[in-house]
C-alpha positions, -999 to 999 in steps of 0.1 A, spaced: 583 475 -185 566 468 -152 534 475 -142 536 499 -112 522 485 -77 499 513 -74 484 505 -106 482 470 -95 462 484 -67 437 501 -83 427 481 -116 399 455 -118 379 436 -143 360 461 -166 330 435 -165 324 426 -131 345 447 -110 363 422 -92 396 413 -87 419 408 -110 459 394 -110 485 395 -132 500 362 -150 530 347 -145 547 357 -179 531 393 -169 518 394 -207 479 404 -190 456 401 -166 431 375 -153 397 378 -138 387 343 -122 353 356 -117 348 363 -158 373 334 -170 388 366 -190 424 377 -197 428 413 -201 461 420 -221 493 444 -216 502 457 -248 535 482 -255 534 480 -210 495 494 -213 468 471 -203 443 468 -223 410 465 -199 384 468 -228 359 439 -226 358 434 -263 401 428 -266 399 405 -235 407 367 -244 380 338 -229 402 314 -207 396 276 -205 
């Protein structure tokens, strides 16, 4: 399932506000400012703070 581009539009990180952009295997969603990845689960994102994964 894709994620609509007026979804795309409107989401951003749930901690900092910022931008936020989708991966390449489209699995989630990264914030550069946080070092987060915010995951899609079932085609949902998950934009809760405590689910998000700390990137490298």
């Amino acid at each position: 399932m894709a994620i609509s581009e007026e979804l795309l539009k409107i989401l951003v990180c749930p901690k900092c506000k910022g931008d936020i952009k989708l991966t390449q295997k489209e699995d989630g969603f990264i914030c550069e400012n946080c070092k987060l990845k915010y995951p899609i689960r079932d085609g949902i994102p998950v934009m809760l703070i405590e689910e998000a994964e700390k990137l490298n």
